[in-house]
LUMLUMDREN-2810 file (N, C-alpha, C; in Angstrom, 1 decimal):
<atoms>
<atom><aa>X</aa><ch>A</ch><at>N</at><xx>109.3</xx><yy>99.2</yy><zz>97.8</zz></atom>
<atom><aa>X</aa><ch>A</ch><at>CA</at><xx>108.1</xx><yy>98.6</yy><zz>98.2</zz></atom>
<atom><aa>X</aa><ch>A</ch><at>C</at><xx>108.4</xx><yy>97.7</yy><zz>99.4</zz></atom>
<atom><aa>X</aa><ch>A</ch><at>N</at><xx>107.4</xx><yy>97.5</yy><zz>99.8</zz></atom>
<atom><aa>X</aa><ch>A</ch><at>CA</at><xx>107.6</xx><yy>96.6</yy><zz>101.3</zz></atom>
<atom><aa>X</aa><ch>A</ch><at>C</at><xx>106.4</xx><yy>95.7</yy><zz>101.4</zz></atom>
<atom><aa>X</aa><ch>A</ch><at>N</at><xx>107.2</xx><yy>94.4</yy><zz>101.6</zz></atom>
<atom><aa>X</aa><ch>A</ch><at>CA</at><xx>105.8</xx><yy>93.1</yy><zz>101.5</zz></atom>
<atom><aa>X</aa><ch>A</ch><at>C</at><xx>105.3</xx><yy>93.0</yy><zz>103.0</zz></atom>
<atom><aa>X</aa><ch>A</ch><at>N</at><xx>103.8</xx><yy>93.4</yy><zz>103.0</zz></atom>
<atom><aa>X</aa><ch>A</ch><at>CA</at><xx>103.5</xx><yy>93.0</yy><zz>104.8</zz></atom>
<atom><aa>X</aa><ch>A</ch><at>C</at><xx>103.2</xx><yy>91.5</yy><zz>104.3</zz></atom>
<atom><aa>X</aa><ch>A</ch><at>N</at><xx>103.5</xx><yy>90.9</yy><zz>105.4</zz></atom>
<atom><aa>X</aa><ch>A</ch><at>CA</at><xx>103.2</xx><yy>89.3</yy><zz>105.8</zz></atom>
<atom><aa>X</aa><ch>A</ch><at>C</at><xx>101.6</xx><yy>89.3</yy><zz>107.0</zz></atom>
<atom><aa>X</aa><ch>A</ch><at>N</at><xx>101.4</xx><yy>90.5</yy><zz>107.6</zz></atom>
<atom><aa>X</aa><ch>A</ch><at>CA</at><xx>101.0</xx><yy>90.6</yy><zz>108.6</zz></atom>
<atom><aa>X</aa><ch>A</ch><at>C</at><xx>100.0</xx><yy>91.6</yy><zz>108.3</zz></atom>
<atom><aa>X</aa><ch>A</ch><at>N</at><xx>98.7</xx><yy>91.2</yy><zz>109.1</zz></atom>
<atom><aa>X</aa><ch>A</ch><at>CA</at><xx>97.4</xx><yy>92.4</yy><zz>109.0</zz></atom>
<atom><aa>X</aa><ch>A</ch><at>C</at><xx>97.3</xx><yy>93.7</yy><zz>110.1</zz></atom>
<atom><aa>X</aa><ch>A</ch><at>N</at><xx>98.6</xx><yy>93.7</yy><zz>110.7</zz></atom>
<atom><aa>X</aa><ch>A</ch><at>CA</at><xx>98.0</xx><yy>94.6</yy><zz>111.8</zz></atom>
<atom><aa>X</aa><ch>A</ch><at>C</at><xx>99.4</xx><yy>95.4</yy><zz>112.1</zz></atom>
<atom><aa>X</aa><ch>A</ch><at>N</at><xx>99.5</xx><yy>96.4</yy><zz>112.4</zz></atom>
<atom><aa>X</aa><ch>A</ch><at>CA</at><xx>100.1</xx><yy>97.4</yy><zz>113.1</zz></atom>
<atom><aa>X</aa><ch>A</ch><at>C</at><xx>99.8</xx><yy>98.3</yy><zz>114.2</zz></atom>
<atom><aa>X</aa><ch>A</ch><at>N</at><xx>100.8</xx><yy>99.0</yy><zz>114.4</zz></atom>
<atom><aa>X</aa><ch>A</ch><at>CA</at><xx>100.6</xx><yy>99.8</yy><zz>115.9</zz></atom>
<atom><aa>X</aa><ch>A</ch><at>C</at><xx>101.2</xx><yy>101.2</yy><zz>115.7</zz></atom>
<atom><aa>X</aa><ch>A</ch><at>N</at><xx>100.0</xx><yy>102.0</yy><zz>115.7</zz></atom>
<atom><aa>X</aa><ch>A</ch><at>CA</at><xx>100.8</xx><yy>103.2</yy><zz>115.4</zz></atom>
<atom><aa>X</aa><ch>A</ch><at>C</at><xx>100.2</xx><yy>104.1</yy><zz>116.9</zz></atom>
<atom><aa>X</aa><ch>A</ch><at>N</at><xx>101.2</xx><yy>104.7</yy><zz>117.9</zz></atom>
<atom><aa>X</aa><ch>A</ch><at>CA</at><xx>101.4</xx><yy>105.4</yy><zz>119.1</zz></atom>
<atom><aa>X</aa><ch>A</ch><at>C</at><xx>102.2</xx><yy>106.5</yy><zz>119.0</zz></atom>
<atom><aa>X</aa><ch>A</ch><at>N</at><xx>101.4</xx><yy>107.4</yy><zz>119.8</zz></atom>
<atom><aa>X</aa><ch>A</ch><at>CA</at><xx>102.7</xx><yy>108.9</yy><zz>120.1</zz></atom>
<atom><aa>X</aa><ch>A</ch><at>C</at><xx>104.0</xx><yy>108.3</yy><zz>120.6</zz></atom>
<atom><aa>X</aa><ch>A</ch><at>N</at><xx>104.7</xx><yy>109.1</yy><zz>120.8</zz></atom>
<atom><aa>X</aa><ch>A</ch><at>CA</at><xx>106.0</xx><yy>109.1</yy><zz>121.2</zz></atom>
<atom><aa>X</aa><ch>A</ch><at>C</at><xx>105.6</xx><yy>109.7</yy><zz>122.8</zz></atom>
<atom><aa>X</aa><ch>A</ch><at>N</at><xx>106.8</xx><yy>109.6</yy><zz>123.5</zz></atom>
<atom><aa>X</aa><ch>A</ch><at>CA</at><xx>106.7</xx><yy>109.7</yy><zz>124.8</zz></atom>
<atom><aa>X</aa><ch>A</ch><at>C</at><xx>105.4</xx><yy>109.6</yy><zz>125.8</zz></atom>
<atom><aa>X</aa><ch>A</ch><at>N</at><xx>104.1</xx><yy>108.8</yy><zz>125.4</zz></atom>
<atom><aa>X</aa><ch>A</ch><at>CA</at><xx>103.0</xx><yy>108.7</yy><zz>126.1</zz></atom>
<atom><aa>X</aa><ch>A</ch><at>C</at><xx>103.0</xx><yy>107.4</yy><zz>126.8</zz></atom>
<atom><aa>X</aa><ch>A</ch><at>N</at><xx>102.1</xx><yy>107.6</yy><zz>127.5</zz></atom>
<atom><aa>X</aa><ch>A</ch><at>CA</at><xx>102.4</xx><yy>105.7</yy><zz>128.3</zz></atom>
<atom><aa>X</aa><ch>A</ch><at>C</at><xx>100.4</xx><yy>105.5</yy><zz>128.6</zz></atom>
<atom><aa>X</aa><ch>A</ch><at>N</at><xx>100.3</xx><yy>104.9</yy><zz>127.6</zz></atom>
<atom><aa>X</aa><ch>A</ch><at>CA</at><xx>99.1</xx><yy>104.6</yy><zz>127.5</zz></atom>
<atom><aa>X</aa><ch>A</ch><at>C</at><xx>99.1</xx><yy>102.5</yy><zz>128.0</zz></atom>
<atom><aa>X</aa><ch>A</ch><at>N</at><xx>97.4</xx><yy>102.6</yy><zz>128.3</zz></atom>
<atom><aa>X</aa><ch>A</ch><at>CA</at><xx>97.1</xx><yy>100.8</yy><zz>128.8</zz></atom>
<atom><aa>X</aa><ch>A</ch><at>C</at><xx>96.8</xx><yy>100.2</yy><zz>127.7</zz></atom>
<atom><aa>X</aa><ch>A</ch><at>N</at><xx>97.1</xx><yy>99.5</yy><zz>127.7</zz></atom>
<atom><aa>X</aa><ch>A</ch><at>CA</at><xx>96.8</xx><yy>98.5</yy><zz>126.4</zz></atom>
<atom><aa>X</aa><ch>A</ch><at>C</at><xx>96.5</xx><yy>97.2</yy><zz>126.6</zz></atom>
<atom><aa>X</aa><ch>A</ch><at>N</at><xx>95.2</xx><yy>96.9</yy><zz>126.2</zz></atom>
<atom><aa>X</aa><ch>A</ch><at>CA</at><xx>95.0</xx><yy>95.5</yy><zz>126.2</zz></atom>
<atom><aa>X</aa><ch>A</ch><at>C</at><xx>96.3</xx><yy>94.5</yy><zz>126.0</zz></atom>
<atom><aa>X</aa><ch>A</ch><at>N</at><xx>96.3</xx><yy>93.6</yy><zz>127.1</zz></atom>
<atom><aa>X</aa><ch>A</ch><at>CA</at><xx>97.3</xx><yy>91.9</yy><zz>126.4</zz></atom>
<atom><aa>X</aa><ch>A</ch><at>C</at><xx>96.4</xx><yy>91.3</yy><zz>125.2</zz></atom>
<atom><aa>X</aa><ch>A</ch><at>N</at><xx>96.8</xx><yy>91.3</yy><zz>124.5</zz></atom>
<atom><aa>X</aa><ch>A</ch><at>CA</at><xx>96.3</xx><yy>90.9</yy><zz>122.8</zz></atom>
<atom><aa>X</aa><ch>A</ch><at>C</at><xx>97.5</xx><yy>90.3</yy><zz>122.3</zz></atom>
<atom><aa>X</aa><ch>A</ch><at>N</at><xx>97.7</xx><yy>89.1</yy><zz>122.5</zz></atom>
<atom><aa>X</aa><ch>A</ch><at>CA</at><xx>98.5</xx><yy>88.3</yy><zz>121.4</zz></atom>
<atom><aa>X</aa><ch>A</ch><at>C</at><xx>98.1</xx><yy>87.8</yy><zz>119.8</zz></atom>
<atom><aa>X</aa><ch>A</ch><at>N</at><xx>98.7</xx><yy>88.3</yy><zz>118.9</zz></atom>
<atom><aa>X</aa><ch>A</ch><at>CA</at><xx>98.2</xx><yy>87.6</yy><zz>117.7</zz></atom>
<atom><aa>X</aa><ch>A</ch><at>C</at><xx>98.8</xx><yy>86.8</yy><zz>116.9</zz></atom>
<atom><aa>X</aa><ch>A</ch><at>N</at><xx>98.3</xx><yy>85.8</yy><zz>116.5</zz></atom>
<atom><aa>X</aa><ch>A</ch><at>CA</at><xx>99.6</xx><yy>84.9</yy><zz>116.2</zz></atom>
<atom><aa>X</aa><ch>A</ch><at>C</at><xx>99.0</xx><yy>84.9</yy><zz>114.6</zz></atom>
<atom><aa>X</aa><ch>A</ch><at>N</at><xx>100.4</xx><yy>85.1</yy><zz>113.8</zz></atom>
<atom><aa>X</aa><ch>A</ch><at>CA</at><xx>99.9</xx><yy>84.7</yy><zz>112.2</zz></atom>
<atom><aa>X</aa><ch>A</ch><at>C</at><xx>99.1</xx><yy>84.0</yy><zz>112.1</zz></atom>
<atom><aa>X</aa><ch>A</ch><at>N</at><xx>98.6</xx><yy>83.9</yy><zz>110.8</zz></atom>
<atom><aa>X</aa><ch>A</ch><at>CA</at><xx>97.9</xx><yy>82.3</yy><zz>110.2</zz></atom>
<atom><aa>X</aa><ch>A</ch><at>C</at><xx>98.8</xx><yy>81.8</yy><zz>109.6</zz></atom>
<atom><aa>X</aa><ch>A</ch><at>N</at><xx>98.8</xx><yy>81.0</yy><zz>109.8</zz></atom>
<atom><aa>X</aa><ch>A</ch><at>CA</at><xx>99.4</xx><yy>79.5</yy><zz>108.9</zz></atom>
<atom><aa>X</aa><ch>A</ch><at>C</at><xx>99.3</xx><yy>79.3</yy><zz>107.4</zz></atom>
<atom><aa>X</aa><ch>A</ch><at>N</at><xx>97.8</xx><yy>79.8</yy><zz>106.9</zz></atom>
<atom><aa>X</aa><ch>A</ch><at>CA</at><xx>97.3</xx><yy>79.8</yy><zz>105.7</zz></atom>
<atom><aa>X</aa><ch>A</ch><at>C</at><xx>97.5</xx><yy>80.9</yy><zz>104.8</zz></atom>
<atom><aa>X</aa><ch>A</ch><at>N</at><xx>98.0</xx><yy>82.0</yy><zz>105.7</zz></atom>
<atom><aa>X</aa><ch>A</ch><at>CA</at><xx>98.1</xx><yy>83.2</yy><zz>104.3</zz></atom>
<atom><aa>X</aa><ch>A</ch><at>C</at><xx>99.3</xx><yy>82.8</yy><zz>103.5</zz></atom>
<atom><aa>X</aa><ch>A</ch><at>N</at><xx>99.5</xx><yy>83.3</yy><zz>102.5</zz></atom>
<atom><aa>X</aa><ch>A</ch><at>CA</at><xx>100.4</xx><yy>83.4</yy><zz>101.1</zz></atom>
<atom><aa>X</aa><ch>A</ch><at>C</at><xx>101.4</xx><yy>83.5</yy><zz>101.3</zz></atom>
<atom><aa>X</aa><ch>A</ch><at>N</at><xx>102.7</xx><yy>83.1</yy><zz>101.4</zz></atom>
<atom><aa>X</aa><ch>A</ch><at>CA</at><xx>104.3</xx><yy>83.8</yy><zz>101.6</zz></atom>
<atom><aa>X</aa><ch>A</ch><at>C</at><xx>104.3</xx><yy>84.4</yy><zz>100.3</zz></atom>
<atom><aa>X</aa><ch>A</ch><at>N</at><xx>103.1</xx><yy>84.5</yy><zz>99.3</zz></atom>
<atom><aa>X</aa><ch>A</ch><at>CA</at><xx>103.8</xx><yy>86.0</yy><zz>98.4</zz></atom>
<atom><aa>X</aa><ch>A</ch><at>C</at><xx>102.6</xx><yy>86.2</yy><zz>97.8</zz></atom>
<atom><aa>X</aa><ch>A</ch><at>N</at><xx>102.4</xx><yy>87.4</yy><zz>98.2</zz></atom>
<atom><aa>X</aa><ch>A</ch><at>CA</at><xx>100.6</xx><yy>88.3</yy><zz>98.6</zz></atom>
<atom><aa>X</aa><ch>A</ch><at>C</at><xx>100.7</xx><yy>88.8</yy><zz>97.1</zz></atom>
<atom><aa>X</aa><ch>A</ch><at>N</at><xx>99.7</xx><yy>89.3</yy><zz>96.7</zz></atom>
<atom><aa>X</aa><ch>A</ch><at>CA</at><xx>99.3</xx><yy>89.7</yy><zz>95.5</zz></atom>
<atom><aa>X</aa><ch>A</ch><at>C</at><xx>99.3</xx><yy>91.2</yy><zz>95.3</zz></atom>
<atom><aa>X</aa><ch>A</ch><at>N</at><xx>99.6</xx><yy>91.4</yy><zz>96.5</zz></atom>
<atom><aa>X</aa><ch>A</ch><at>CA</at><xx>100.0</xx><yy>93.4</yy><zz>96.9</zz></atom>
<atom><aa>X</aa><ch>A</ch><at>C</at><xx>101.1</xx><yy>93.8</yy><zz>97.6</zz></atom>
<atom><aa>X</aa><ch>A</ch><at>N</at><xx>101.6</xx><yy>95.2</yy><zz>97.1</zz></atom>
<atom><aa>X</aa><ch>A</ch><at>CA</at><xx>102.7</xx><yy>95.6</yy><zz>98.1</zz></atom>
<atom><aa>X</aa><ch>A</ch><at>C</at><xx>102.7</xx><yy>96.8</yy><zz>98.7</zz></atom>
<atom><aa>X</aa><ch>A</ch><at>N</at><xx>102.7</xx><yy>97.0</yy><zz>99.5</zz></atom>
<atom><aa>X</aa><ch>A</ch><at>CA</at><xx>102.6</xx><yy>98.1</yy><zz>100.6</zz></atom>
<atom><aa>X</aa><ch>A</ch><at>C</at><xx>103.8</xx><yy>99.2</yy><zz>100.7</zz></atom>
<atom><aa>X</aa><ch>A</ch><at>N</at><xx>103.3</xx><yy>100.4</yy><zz>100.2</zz></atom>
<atom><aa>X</aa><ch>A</ch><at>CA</at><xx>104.7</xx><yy>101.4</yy><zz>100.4</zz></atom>
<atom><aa>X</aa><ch>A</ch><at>C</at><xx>104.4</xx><yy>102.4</yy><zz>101.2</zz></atom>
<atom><aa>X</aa><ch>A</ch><at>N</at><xx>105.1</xx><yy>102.9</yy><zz>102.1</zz></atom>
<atom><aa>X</aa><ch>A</ch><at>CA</at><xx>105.4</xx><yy>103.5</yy><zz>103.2</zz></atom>
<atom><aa>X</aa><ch>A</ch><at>C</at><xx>105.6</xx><yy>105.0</yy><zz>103.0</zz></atom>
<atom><aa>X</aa><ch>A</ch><at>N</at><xx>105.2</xx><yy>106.0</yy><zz>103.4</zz></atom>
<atom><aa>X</aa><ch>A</ch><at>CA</at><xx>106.1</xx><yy>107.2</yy><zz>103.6</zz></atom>
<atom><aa>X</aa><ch>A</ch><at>C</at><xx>106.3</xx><yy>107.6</yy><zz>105.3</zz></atom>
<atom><aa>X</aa><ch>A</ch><at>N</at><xx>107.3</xx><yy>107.6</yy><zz>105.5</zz></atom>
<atom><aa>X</aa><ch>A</ch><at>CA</at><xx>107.3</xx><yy>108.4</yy><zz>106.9</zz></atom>
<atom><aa>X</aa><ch>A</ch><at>C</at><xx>107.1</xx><yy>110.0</yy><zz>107.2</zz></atom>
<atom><aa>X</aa><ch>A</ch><at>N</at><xx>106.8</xx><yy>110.7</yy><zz>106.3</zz></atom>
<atom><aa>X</aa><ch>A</ch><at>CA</at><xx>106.7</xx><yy>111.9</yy><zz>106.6</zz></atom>
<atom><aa>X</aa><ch>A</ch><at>C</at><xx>106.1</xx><yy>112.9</yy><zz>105.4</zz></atom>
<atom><aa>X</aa><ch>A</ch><at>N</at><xx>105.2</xx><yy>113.6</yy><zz>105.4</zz></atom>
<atom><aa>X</aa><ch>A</ch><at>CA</at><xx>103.8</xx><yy>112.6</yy><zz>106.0</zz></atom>
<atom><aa>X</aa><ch>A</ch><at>C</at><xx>103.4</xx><yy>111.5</yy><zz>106.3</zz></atom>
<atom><aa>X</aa><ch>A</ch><at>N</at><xx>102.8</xx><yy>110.6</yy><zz>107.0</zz></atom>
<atom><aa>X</aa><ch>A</ch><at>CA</at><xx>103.1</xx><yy>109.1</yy><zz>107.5</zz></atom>
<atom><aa>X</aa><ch>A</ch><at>C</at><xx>102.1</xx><yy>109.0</yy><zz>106.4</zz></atom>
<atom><aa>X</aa><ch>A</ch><at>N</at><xx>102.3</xx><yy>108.1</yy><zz>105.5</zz></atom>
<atom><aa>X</aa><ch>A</ch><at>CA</at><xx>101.2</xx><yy>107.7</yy><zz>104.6</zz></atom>
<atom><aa>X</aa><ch>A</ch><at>C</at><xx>101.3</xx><yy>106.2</yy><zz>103.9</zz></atom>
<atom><aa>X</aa><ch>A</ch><at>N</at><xx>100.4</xx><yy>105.8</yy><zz>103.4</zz></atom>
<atom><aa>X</aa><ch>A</ch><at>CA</at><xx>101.3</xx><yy>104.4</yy><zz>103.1</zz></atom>
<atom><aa>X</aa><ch>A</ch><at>C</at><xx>99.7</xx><yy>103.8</yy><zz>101.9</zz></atom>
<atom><aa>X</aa><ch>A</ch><at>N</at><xx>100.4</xx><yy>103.0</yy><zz>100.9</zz></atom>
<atom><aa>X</aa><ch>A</ch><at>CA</at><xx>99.6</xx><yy>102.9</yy><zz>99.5</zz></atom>
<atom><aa>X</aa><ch>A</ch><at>C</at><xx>99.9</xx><yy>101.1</yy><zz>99.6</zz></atom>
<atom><aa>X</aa><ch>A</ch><at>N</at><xx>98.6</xx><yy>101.0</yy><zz>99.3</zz></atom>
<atom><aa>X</aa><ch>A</ch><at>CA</at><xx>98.6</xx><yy>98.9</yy><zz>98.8</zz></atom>
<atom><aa>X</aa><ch>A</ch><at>C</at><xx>98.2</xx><yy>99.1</yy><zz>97.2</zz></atom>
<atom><aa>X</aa><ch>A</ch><at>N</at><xx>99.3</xx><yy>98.2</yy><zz>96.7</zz></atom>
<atom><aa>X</aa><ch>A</ch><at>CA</at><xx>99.2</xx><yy>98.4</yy><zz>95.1</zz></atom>
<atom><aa>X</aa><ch>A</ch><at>C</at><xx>99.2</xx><yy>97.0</yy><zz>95.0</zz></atom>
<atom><aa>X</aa><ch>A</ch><at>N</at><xx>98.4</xx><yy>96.4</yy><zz>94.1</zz></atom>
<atom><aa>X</aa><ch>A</ch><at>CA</at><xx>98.6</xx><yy>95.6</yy><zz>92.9</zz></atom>
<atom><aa>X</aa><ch>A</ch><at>C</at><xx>99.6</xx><yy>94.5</yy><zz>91.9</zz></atom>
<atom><aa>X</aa><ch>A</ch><at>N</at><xx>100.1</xx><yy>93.9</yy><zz>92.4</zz></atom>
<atom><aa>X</aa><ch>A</ch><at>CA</at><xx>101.4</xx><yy>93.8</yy><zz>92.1</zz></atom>
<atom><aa>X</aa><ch>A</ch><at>C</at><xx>101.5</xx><yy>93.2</yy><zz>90.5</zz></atom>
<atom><aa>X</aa><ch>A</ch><at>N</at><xx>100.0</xx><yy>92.7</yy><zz>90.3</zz></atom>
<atom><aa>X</aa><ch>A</ch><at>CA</at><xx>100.2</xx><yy>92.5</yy><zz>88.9</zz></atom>
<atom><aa>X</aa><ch>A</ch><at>C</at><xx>100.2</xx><yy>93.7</yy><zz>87.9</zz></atom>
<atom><aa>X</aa><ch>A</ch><at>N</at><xx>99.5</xx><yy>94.5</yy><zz>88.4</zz></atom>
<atom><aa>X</aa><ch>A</ch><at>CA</at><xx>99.3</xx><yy>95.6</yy><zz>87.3</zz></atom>
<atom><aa>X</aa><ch>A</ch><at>C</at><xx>99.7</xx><yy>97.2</yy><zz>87.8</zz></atom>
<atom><aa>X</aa><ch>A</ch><at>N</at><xx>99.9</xx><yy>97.5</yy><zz>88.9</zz></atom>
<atom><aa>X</aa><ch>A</ch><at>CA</at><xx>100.6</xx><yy>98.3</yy><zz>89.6</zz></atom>
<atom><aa>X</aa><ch>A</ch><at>C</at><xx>99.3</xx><yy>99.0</yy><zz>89.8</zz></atom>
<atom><aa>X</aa><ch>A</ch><at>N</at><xx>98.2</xx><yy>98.6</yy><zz>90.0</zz></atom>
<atom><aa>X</aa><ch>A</ch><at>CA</at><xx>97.1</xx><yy>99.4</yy><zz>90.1</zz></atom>
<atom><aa>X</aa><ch>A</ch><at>C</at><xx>97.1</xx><yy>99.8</yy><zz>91.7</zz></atom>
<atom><aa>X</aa><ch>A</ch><at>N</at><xx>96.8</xx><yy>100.9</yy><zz>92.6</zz></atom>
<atom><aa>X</aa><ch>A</ch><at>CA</at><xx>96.7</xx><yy>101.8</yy><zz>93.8</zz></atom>
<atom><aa>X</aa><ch>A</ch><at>C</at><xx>95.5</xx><yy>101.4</yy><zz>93.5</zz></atom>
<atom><aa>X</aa><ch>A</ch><at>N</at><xx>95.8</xx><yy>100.0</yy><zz>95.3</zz></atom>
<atom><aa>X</aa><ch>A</ch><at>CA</at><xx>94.2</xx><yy>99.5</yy><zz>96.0</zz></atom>
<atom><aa>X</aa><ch>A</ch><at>C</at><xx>93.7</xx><yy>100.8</yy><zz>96.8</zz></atom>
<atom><aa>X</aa><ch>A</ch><at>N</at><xx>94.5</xx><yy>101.0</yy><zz>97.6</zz></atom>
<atom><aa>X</aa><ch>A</ch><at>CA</at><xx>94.2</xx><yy>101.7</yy><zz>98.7</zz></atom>
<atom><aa>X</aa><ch>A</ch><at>C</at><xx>95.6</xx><yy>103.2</yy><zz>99.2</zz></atom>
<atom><aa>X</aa><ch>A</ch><at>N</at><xx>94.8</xx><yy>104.3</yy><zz>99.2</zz></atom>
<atom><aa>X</aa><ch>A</ch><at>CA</at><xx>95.8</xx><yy>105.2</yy><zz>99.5</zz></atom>
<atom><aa>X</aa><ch>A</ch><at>C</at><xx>95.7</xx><yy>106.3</yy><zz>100.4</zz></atom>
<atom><aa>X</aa><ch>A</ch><at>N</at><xx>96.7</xx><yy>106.5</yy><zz>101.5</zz></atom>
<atom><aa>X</aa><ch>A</ch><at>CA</at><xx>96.1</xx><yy>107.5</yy><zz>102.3</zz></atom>
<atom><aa>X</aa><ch>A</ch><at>C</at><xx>97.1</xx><yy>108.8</yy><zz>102.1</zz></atom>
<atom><aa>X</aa><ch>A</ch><at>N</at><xx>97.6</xx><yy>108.5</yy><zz>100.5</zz></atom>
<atom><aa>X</aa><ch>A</ch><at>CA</at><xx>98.1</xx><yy>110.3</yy><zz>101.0</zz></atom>
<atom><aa>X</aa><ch>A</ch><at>C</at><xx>97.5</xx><yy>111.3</yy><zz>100.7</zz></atom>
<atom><aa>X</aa><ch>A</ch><at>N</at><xx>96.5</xx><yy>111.6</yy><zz>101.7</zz></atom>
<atom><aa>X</aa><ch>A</ch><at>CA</at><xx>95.7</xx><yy>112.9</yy><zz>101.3</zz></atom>
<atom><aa>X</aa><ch>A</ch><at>C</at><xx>96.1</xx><yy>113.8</yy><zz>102.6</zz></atom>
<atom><aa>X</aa><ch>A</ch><at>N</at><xx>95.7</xx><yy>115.2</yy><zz>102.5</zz></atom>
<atom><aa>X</aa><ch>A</ch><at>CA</at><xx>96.3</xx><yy>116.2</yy><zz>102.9</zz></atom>
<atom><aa>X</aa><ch>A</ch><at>C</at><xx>95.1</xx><yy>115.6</yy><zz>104.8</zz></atom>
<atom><aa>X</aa><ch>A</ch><at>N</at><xx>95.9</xx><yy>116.1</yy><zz>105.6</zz></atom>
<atom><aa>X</aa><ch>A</ch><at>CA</at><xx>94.9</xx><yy>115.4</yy><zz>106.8</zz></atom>
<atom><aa>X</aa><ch>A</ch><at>C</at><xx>94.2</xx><yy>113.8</yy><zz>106.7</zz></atom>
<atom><aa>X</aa><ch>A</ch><at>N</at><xx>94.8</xx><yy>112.8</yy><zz>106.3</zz></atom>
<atom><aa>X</aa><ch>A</ch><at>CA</at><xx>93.9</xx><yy>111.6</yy><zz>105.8</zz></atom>
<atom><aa>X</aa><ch>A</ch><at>C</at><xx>94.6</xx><yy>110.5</yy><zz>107.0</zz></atom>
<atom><aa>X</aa><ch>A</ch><at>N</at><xx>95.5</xx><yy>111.0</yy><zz>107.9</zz></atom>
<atom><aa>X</aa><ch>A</ch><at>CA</at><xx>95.6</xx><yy>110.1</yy><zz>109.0</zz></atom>
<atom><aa>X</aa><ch>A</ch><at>C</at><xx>95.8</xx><yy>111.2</yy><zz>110.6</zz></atom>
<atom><aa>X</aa><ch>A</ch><at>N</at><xx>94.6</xx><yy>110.9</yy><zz>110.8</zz></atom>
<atom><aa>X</aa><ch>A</ch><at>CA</at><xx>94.8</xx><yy>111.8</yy><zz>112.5</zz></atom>
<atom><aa>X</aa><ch>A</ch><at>C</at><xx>94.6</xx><yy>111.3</yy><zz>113.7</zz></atom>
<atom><aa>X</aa><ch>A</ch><at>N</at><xx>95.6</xx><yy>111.0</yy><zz>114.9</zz></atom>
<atom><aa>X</aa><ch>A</ch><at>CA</at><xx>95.8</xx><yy>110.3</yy><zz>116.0</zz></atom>
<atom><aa>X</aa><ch>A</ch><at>C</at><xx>95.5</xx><yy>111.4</yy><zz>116.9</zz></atom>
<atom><aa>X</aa><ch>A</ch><at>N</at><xx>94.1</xx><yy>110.6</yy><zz>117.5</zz></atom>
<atom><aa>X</aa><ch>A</ch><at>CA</at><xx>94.1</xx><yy>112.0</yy><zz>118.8</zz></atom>
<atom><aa>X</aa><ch>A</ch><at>C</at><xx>93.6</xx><yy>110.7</yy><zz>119.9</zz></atom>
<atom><aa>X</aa><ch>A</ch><at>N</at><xx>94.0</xx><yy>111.0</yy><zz>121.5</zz></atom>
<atom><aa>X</aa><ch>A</ch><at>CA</at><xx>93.5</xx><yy>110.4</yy><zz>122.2</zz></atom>
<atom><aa>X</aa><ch>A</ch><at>C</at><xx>92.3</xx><yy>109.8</yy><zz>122.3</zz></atom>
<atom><aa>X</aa><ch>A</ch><at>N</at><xx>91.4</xx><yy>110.4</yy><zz>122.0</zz></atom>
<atom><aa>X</aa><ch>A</ch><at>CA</at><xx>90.1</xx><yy>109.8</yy><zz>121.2</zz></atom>
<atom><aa>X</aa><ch>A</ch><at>C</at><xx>89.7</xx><yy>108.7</yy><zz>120.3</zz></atom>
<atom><aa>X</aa><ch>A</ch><at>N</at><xx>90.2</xx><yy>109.2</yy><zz>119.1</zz></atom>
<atom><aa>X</aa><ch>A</ch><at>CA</at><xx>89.9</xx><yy>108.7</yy><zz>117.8</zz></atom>
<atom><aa>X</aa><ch>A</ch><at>C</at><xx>90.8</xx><yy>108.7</yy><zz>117.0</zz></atom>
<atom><aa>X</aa><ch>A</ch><at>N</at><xx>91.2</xx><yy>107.7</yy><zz>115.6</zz></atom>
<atom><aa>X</aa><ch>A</ch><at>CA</at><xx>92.1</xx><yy>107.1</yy><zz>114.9</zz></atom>
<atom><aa>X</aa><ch>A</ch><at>C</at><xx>91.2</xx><yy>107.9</yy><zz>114.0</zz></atom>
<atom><aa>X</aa><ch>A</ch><at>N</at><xx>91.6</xx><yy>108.5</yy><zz>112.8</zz></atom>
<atom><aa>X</aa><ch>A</ch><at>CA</at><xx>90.5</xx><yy>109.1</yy><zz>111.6</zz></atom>
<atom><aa>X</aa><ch>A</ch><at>C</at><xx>91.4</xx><yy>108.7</yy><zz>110.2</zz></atom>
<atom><aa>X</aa><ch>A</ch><at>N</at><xx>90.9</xx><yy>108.0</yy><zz>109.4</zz></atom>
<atom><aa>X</aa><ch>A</ch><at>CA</at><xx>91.8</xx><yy>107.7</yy><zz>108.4</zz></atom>
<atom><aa>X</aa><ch>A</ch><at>C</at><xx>90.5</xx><yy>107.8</yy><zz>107.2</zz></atom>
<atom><aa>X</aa><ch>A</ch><at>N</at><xx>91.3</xx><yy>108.2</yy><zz>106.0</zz></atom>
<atom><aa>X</aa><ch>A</ch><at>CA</at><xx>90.9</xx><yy>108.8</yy><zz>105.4</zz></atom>
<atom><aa>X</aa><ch>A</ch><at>C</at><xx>91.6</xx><yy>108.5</yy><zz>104.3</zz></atom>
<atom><aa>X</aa><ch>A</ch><at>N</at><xx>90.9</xx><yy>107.6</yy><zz>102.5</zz></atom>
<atom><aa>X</aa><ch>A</ch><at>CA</at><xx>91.5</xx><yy>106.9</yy><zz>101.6</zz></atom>
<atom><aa>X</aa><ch>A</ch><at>C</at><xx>91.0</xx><yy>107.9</yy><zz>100.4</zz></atom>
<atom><aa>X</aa><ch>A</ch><at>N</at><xx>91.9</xx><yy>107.4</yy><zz>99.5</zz></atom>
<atom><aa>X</aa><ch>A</ch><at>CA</at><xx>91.2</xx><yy>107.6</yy><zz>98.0</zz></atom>
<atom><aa>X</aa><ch>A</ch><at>C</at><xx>91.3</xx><yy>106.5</yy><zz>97.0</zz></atom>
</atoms>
């Protein structure tokens, strides 16, 4: 399991060189140093699950078959 401290990520192709807004974001101050969820990861299929830490209950889950798709366009995600 892996604790995010943080609300945001960046997920990008590999060898593209895309513009990106300057967006700094600075933590809050106020959130929890020990969240009440934990975040597990898969890299391949990239998928990743927020669970419950009191009861191991699956908040949120994207491993479904096509449930994360990156196209120059559109970010498409897709939970159960």
């Amino acid at each position: 399991m892996w604790d995010i401290l943080f609300s945001s990520f960046m997920c990008s192709p590999l060898n593209v060189t895309r513009f990106e807004v300057p967006l700094h974001i600075h933590p809050d101050p106020s959130r929890p140093k020990h969240p009440l969820y934990e975040v597990e990861l898969s890299s391949y299929p990239f998928s990743f699950r927020v669970i419950r830490r009191s009861n191991g209950a699956v908040i949120y889950d994207t491993d479904l078959p096509g449930s994360l798709v990156f196209e120059d366009q559109y970010l498409q995600l897709a939970a159960k």
